[in-house]
SEDO-143931 format. One record per residue: x, y, z of N, C-alpha, C in turn; residue in three letters; chain; residue number from 1. Coordinates in nm, 2 decimals, always signed. Each point is the difference from the previous one (the first is absolute). Example, Ala and Ser with C-alpha at 12.3 -4.5 7.8 and 13.67 -1.06 7.14 Angstrom:
residues 2
ATOM    n_u    n_v    n_w   ca_u   ca_v   ca_w    c_u    c_v    c_w res chain   n
ATOM  +1.32  -0.57  +0.78  -0.09  +0.12  +0.00  +0.09  +0.12  +0.00 ALA     A   1
ATOM  -0.04  +0.11  -0.07  +0.09  +0.11  +0.00  -0.08  +0.11  +0.08 SER     A   2
This chain:
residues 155
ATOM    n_u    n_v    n_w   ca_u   ca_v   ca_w    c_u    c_v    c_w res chain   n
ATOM  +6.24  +2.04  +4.91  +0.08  -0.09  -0.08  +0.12  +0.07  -0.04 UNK     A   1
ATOM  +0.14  -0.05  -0.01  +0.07  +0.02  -0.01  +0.02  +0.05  -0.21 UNK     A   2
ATOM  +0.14  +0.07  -0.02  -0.04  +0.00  -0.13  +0.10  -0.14  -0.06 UNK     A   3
ATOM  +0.07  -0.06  +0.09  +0.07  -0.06  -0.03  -0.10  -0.15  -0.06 UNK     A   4
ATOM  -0.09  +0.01  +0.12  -0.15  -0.10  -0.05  -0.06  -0.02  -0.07 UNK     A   5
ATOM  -0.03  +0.19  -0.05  -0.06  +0.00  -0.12  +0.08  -0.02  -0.10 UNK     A   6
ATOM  +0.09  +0.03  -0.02  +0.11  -0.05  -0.15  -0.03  -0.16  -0.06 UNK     A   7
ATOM  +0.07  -0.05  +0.15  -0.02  -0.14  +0.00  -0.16  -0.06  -0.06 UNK     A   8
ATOM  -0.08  +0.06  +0.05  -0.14  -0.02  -0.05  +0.00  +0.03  -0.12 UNK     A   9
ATOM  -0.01  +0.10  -0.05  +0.01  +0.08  -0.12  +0.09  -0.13  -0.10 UNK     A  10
ATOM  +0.10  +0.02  +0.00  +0.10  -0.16  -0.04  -0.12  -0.08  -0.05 UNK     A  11
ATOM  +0.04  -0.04  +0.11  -0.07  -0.16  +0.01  -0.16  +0.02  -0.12 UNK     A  12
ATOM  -0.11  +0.10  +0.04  -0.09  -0.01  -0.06  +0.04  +0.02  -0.13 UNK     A  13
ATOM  +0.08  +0.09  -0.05  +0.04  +0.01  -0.13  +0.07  -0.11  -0.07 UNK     A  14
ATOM  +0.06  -0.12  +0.06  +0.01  -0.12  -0.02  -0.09  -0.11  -0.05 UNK     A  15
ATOM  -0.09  +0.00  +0.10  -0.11  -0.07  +0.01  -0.08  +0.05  -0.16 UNK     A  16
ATOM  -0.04  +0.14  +0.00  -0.03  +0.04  -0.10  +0.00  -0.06  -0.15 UNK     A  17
ATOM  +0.17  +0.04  +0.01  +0.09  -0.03  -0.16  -0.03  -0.17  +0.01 UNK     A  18
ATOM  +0.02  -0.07  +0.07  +0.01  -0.14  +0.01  -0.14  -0.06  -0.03 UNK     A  19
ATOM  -0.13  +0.09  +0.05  -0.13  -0.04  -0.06  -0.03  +0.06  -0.19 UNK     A  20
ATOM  +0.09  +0.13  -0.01  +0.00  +0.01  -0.10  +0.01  -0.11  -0.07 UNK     A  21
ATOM  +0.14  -0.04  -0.02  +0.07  -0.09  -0.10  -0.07  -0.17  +0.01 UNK     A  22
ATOM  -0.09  +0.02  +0.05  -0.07  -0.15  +0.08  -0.11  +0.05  -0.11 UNK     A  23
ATOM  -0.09  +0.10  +0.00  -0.12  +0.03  -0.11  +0.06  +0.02  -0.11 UNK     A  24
ATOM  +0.10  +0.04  -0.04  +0.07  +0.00  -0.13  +0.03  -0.14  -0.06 UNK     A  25
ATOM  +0.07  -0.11  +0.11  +0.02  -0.13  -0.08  -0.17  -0.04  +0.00 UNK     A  26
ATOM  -0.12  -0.03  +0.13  -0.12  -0.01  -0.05  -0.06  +0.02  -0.15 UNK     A  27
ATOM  +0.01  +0.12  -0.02  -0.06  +0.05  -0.14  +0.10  -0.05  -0.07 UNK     A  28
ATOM  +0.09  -0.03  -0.01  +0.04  -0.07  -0.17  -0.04  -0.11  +0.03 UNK     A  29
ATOM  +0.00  -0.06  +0.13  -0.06  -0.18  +0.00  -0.13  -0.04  -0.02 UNK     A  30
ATOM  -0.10  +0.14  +0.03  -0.11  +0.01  -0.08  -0.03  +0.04  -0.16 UNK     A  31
ATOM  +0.06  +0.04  -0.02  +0.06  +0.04  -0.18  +0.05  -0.14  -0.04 UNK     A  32
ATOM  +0.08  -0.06  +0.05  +0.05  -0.12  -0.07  -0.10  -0.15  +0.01 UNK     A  33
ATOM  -0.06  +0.00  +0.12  -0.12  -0.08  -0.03  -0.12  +0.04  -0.09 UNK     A  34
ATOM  -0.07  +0.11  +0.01  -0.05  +0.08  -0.14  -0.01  -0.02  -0.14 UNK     A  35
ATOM  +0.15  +0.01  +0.02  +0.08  -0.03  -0.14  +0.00  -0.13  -0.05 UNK     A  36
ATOM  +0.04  -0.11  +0.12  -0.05  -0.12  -0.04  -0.13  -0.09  -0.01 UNK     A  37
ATOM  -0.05  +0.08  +0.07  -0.14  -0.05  -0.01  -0.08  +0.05  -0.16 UNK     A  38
ATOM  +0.07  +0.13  -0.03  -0.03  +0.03  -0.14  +0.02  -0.08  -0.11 UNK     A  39
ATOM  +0.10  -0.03  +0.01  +0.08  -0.11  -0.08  -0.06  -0.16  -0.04 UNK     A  40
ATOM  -0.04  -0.06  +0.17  -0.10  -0.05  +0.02  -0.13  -0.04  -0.11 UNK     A  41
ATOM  -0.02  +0.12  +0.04  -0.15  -0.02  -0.03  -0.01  +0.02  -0.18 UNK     A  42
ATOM  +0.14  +0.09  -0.06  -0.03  +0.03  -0.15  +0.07  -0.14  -0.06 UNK     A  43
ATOM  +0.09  -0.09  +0.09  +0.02  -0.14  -0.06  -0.12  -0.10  +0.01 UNK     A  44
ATOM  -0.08  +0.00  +0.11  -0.13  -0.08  +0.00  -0.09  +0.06  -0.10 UNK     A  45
ATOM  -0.05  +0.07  -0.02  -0.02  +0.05  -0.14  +0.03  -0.02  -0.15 UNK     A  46
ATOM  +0.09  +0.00  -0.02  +0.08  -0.04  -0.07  -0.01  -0.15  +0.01 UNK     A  47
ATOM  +0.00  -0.10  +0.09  +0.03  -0.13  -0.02  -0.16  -0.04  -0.02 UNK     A  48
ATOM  -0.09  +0.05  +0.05  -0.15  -0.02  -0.03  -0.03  +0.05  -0.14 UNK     A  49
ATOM  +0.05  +0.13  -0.03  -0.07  -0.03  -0.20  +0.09  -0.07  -0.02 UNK     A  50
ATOM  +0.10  -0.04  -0.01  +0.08  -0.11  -0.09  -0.06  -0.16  +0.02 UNK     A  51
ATOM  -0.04  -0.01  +0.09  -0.10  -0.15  +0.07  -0.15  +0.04  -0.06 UNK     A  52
ATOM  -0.09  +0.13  +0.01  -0.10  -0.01  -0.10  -0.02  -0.03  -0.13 UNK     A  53
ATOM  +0.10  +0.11  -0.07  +0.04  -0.09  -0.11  +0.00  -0.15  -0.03 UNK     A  54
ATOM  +0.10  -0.05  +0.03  +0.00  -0.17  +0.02  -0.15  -0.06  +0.04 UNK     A  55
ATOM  -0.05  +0.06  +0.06  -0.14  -0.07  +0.06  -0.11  +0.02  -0.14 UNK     A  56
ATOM  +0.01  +0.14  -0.01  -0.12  +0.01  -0.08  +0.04  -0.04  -0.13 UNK     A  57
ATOM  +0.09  +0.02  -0.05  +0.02  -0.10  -0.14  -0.01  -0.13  +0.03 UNK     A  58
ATOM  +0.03  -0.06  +0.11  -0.04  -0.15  +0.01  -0.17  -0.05  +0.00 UNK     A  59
ATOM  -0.06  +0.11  +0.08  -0.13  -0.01  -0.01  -0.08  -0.01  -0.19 UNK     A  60
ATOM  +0.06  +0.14  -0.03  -0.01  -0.01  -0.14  -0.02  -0.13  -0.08 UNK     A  61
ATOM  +0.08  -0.07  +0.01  +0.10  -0.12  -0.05  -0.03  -0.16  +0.06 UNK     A  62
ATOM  -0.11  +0.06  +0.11  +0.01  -0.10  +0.04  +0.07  -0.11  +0.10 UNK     A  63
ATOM  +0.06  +0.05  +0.05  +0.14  -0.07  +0.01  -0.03  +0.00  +0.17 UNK     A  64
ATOM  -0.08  +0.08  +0.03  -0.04  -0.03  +0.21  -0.15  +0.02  +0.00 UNK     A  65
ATOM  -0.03  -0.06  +0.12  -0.16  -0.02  -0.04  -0.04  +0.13  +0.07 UNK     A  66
ATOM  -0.14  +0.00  -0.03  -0.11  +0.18  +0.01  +0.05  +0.04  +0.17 UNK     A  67
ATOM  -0.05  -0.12  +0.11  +0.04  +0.04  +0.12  +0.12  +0.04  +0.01 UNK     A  68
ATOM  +0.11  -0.10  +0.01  +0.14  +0.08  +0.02  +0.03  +0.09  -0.04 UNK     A  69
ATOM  -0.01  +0.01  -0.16  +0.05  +0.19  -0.05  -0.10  +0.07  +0.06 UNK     A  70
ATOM  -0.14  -0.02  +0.02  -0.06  +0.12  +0.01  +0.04  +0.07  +0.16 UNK     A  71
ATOM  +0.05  -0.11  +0.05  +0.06  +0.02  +0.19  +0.09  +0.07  -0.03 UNK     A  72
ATOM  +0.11  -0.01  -0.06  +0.07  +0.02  -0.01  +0.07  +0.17  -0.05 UNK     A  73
ATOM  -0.08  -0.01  -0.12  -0.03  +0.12  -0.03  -0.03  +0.11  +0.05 UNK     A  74
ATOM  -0.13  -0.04  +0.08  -0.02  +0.10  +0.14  +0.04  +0.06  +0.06 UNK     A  75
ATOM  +0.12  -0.14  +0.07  +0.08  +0.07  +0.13  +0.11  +0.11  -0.10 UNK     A  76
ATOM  +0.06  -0.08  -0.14  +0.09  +0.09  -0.02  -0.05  +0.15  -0.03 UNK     A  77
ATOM  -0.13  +0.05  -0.07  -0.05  +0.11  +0.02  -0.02  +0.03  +0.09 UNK     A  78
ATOM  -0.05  -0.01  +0.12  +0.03  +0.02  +0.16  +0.14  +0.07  +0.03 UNK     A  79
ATOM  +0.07  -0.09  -0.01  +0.13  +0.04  +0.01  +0.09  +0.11  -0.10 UNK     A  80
ATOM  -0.04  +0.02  -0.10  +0.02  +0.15  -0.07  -0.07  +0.08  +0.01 UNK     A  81
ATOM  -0.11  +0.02  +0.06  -0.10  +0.08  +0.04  -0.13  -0.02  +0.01 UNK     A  82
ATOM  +0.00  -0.03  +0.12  -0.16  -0.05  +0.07  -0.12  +0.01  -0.11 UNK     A  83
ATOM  -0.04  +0.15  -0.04  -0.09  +0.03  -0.07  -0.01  -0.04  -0.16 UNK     A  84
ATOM  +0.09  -0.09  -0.05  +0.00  +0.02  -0.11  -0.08  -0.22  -0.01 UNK     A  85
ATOM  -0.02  -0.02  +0.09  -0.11  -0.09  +0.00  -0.14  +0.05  -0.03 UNK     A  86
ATOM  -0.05  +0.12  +0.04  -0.14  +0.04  +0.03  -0.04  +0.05  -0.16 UNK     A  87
ATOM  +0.14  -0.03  -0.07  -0.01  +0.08  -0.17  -0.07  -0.09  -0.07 UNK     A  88
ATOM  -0.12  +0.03  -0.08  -0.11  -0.09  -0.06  +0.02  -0.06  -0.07 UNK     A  89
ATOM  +0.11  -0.03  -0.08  +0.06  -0.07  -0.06  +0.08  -0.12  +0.04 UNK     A  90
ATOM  +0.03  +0.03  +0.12  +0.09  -0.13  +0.14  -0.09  -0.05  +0.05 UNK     A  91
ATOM  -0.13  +0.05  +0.00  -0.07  -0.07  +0.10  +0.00  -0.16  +0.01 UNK     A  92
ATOM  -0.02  -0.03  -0.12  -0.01  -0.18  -0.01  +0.05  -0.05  +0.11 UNK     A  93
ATOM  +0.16  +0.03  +0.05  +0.09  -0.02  +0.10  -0.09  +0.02  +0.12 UNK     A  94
ATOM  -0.02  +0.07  +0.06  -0.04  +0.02  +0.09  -0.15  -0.09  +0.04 UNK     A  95
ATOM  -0.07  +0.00  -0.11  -0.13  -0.07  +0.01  +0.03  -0.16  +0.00 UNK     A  96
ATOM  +0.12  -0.05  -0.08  +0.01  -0.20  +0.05  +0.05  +0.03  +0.12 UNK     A  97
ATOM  +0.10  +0.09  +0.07  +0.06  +0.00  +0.11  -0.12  -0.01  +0.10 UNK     A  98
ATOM  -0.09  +0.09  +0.01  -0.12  +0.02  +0.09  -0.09  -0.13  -0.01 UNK     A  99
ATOM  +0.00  -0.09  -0.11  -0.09  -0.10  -0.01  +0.10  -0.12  -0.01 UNK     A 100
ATOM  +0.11  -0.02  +0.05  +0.06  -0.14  +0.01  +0.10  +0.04  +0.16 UNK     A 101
ATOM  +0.00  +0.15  +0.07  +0.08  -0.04  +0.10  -0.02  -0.04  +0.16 UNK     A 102
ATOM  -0.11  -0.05  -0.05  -0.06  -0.13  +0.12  +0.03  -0.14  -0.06 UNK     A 103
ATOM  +0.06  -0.06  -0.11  +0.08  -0.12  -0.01  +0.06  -0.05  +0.05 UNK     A 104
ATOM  +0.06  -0.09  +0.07  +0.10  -0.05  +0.05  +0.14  -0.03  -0.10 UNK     A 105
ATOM  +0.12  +0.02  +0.07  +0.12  -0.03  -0.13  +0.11  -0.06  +0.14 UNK     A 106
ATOM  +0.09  -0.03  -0.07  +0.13  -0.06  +0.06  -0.05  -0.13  +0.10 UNK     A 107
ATOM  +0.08  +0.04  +0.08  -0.03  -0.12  +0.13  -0.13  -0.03  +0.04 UNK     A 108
ATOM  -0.11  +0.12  +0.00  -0.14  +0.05  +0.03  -0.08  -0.12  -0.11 UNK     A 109
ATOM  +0.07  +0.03  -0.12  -0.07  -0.12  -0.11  +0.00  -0.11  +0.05 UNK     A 110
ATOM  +0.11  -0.03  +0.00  +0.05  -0.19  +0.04  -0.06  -0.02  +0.09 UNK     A 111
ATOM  -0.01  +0.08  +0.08  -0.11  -0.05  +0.14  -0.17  +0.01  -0.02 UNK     A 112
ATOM  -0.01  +0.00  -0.09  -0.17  -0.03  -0.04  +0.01  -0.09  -0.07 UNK     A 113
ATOM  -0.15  -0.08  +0.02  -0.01  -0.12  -0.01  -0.03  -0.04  -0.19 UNK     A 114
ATOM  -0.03  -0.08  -0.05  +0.00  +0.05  -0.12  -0.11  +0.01  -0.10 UNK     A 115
ATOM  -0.09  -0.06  +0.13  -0.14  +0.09  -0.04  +0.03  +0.20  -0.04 UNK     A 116
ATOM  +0.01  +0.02  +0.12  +0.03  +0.10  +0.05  +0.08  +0.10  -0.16 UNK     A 117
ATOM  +0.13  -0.08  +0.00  +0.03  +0.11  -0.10  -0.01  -0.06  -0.13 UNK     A 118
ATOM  -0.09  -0.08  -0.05  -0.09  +0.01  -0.10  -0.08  +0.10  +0.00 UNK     A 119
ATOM  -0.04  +0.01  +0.10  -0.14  +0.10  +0.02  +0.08  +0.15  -0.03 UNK     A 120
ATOM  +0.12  +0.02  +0.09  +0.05  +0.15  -0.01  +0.09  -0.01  -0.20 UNK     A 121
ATOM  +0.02  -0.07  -0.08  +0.06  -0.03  -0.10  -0.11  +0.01  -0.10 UNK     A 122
ATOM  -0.10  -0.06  -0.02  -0.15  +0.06  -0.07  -0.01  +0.11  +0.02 UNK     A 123
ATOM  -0.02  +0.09  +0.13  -0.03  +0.14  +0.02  +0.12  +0.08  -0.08 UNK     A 124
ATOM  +0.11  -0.06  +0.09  +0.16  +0.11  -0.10  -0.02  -0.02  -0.17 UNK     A 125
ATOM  -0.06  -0.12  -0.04  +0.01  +0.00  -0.17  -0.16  +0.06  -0.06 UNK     A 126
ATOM  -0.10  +0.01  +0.05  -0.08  +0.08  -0.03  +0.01  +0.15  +0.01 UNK     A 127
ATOM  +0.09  +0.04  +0.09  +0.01  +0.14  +0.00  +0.15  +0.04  -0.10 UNK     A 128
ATOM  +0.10  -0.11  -0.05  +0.05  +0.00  -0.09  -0.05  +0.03  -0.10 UNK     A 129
ATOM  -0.10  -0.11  -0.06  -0.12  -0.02  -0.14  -0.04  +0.17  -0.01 UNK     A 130
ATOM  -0.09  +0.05  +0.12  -0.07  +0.14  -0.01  +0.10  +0.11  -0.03 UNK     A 131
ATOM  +0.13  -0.03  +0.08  +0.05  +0.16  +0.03  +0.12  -0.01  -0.17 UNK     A 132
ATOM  +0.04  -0.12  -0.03  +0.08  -0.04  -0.14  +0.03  +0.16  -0.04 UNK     A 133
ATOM  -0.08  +0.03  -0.10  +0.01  +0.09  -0.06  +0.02  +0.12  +0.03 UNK     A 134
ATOM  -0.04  +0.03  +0.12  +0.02  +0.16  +0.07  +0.09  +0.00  +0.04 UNK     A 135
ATOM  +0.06  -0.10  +0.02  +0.15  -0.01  +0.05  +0.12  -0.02  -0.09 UNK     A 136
ATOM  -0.05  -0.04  -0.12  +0.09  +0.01  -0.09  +0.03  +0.14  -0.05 UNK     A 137
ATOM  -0.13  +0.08  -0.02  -0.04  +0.13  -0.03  +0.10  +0.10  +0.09 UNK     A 138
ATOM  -0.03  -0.05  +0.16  +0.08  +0.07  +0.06  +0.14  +0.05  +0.00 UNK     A 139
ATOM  +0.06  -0.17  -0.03  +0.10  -0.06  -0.01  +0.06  +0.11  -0.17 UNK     A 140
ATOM  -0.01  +0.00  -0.06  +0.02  +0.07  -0.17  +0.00  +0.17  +0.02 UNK     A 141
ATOM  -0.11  +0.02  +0.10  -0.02  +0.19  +0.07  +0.14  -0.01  +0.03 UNK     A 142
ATOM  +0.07  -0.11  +0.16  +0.12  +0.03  +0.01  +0.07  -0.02  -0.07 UNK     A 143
ATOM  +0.05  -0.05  -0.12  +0.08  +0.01  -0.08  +0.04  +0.18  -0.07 UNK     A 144
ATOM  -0.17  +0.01  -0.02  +0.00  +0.09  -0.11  +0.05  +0.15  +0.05 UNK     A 145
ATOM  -0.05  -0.01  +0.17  +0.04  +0.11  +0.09  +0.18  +0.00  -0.01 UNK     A 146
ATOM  +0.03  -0.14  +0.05  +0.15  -0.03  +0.00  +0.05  +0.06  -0.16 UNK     A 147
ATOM  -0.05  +0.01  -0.11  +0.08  -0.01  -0.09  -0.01  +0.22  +0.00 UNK     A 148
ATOM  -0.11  +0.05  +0.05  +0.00  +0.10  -0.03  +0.10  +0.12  +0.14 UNK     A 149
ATOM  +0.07  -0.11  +0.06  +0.12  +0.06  +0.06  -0.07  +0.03  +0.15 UNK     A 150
ATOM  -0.14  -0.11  +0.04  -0.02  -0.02  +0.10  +0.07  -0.07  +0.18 UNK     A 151
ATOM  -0.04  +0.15  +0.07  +0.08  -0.05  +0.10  -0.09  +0.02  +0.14 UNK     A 152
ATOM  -0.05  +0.12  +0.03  -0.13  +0.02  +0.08  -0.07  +0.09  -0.05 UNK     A 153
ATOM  -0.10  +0.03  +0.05  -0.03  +0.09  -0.05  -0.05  +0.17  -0.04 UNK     A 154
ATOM  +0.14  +0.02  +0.05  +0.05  +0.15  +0.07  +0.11  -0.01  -0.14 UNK     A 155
């Protein structure tokens, strides 16, 4: 091989090189900047879920939405601030109408039963109303009281 070859080679790979450099250098900040927004992400969903528990569990409190809805609801938003903070013995209520009302039918699923049918599933959802009432209100007042004591997860 000539050296004139090798130069050219030499060149060229050291080209190739610098050029893959600067290709993993824009990479990594495009991974840093998704990161970053996905951080962001997730501490606004957070954020928009206690500000929505709030609203839920004072309504529960109050009255104001019935045992199944808040108690669903509630759920998912503890879910969604941190999985574990459902399993806390004081939330449980949530979790327990969720487990015993989410074989109900709702939306479109409702209307399409007959009305036998969701008589039958409407007695079941309001006796487990009647039972779970109070635990859920109980529950419902924990989140408050967590919320007021500058509750966010539990870390």
């Amino acid at each position: 091989m000539s050296t004139n070859t090798a130069m050219i080679l030499l060149a060229a790979g050291t080209v190739v090189i610098f050029a893959l450099g600067i290709y993993a250098i824009r990479l990594r900040r495009e991974v840093k900047r998704r990161a970053d927004f996905r951080k962001e992400e997730d501490a606004r969903a957070i954020t928009n879920s206690l500000e929505n528990l709030d609203y839920v569990s004072t309504a529960l409190v109050q009255d104001q939405v019935n045992i199944t809805e808040g108690a669903w609801r509630c759920k998912v938003l503890l879910e969604i601030i941190e999985p574990s903070l459902v399993e806390r013995q004081e939330f449980l209520a949530f979790s327990d109408v969720y487990s015993r009302t989410q074989h109900l039918k709702t939306h479109s699923a409702r209307k399409a039963l007959s009305p036998r049918e969701r008589m039958r599933e409407d007695k079941e959802r309001l006796s487990v109303e009647k039972e779970m009432h109070q635990p859920v209100i109980e529950a419902a007042r924990a989140v408050i009281r967590w919320r007021a004591k500058g509750g966010k997860t539990l870390h």
